[in-house]
N, C-alpha and C positions, 0 to 999 in steps of 0.2 A: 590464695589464703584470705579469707574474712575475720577481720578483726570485729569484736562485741566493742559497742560506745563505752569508750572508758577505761580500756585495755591499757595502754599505757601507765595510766592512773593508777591500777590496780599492781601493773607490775611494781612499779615506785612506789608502792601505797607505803612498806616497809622503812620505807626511810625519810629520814627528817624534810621539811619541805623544802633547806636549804640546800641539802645536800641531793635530791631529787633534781633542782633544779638544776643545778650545776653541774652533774652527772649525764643530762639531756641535751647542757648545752658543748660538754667536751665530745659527746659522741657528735653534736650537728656539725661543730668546728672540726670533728676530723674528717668527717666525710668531705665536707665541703672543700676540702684543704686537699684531700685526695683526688677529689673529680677533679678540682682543678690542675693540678698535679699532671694527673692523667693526658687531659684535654693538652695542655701546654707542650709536654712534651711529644704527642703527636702531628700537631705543628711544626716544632723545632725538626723534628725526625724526618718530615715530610719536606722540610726547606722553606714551610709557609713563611716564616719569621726571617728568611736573611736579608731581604731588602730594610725590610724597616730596620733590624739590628744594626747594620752594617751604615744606614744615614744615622742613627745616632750616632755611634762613634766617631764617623767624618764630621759631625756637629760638632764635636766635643774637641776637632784641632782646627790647628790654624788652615785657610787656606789654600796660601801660598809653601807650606810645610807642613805636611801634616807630622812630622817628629815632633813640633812643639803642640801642648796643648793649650784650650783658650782659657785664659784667667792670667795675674800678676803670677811672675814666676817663680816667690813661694811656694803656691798653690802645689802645685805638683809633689815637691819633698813632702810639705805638708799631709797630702795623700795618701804617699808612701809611709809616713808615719801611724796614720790611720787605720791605712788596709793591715799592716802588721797584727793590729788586735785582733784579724779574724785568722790568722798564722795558726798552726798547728802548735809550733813551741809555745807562744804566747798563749794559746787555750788551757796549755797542757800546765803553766806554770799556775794560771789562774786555777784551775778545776784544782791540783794538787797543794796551792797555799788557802782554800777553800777544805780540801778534803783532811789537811794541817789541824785546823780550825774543829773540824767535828769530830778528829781523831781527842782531841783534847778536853773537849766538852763531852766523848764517849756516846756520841750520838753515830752508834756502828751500823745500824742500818739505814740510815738516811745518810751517812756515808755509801753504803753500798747501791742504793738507788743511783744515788749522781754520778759514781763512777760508770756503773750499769749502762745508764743513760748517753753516756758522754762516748766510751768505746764500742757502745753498738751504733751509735750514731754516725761515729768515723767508719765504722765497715758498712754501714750501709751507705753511705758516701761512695765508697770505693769501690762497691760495687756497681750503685746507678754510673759512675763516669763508663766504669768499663761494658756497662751495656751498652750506654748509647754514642760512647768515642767517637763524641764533636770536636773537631779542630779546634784550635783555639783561633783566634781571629788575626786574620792578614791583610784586614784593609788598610789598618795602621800600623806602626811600630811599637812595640810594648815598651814601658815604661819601669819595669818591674820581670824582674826574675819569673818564670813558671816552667813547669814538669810535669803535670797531668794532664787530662782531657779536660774539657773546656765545659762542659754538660752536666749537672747543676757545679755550679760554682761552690767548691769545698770553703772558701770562706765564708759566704753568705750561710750555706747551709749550718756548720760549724759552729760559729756566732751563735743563729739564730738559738741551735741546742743547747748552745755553755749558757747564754747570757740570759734568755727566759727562763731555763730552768731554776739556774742562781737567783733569778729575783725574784720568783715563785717561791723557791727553799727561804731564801730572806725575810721575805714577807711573811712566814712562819713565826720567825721570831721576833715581830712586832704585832703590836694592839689594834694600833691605830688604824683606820681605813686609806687617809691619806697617806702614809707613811709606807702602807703594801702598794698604792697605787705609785705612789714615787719608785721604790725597788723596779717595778715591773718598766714602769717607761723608760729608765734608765737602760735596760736590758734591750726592750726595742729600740731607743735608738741608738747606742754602739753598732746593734746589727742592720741597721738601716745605713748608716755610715759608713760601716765594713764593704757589706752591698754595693753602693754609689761611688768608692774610691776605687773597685774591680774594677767597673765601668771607664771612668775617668783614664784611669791609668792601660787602658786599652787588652786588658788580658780577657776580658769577657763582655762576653752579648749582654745586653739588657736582658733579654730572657733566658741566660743562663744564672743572672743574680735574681731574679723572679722564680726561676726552678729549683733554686735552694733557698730560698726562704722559705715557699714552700713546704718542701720536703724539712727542710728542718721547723717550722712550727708543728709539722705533722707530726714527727718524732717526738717534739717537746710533749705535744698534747697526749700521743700514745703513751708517754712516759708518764704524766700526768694520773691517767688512767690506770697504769699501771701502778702506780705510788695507793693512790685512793684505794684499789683493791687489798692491797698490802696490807695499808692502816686499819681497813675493816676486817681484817683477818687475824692480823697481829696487838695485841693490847700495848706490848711493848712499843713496837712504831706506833701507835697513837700516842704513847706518853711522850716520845721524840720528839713529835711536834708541837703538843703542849709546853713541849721544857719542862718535862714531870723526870726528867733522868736520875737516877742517883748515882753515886759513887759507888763502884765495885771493891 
């Protein structure tokens, strides 16, 4: 297939330059997010990754024990209390005193995007584990309760969908440019944190919390995508996000 100089251009030509642009850069990010994706788990699948995955975690204990891990021994609980915010209950409590919140302000379809978002997000979790049903890991002793496959990590992944998406939808309802940029970093790093306490507390590989961030920026961004198409189809979700809503 041959593209005329400018093709691009022309297809975008229709919409604002901001929104042009930004529409070119959620498709790059999800490809890219995908290949990666891809790539990563054909490695994982192949067993390329267990030597390296398997020396971090022996990194991460003592030793002469590796039950205990290395840091003051806070550290640990501390972890446990961390990892919890990438928990299913803990998502589920957030995304519903969030969905609280736009039930009240009547903001019903950007209520239904995030719900959208959040429960296909966990099927599709549930589904990658059950394709590619990776052990969870045996070189150490876990630290922490677990009951599914190990293959992307349901918290990293989880997180990365509740807490980007939330501070995307947030930074809707501010002006400021600093103020959206604060919402969003906030978002990445609980699920950077989420991610690094899996690790720590020994229930997943390094690249099983790399496979679900991943996969969950990819979802966030698809949903992104998806949201944008919405708003330019619906008048009513464009007034959503302006805060143009009225009382029923």
């Amino acid at each position: 297939m041959r593209f005329a100089p400018g093709a691009l251009k022309e297809r975008f030509s229709h919409l604002p330059r901001g929104d042009g642009l930004g529409l070119l850069a959620l498709l790059l990010g999800l490809l890219t997010v995908l290949l990666g994706f891809i790539l990563l788990s054909d490695e994982v699948g192949e067993k390329d990754t267990q030597h390296f995955d398997e020396r971090v975690l022996l990194a991460l204990r003592r030793p002469d024990n590796p039950e205990l891990p290395v840091g003051p021994v806070w550290l640990a609980e501390a972890a446990r209390d961390v990892t919890a915010l990438g928990s299913v209950m803990v998502l589920a409590v957030v995304v519903g005193a969030v969905g609280g919140f736009l039930v009240l302000v009547r903001r019903w379809r950007t209520l239904g995007l995030v719900v959208g978002s959040t429960v296909g997000g966990a099927l599709v979790n549930s589904l990658l584990k059950g394709m590619f049903a990776r052990p969870r890991p045996s070189v150490v002793p876990h630290l922490t309760e677990v009951m599914t496959e190990s293959f992307p990590s349901g918290h990293a992944m989880l997180s990365a969908i509740v807490y980007l998406t939330l501070g995307a939808l947030l930074g809707q309802l501010v002006d400021r440019h600093w103020a959206r940029v604060y919402l969003v970093s906030v978002g990445l790093v609980l699920t950077l944190l989420v991610g690094v306490t899996r690790v720590y507390l020994g229930v997943h590989y390094p690249t099983d919390v790399l496979g679900g961030w991943m996969a969950g920026l990819g979802w966030a961004l698809l949903s992104a995508l998806v949201a944008r198409a919405a708003r330019r189809r619906s008048p009513a979700l464009r007034e959503e996000a302006r805060g143009e809503t009225h009382p029923s």
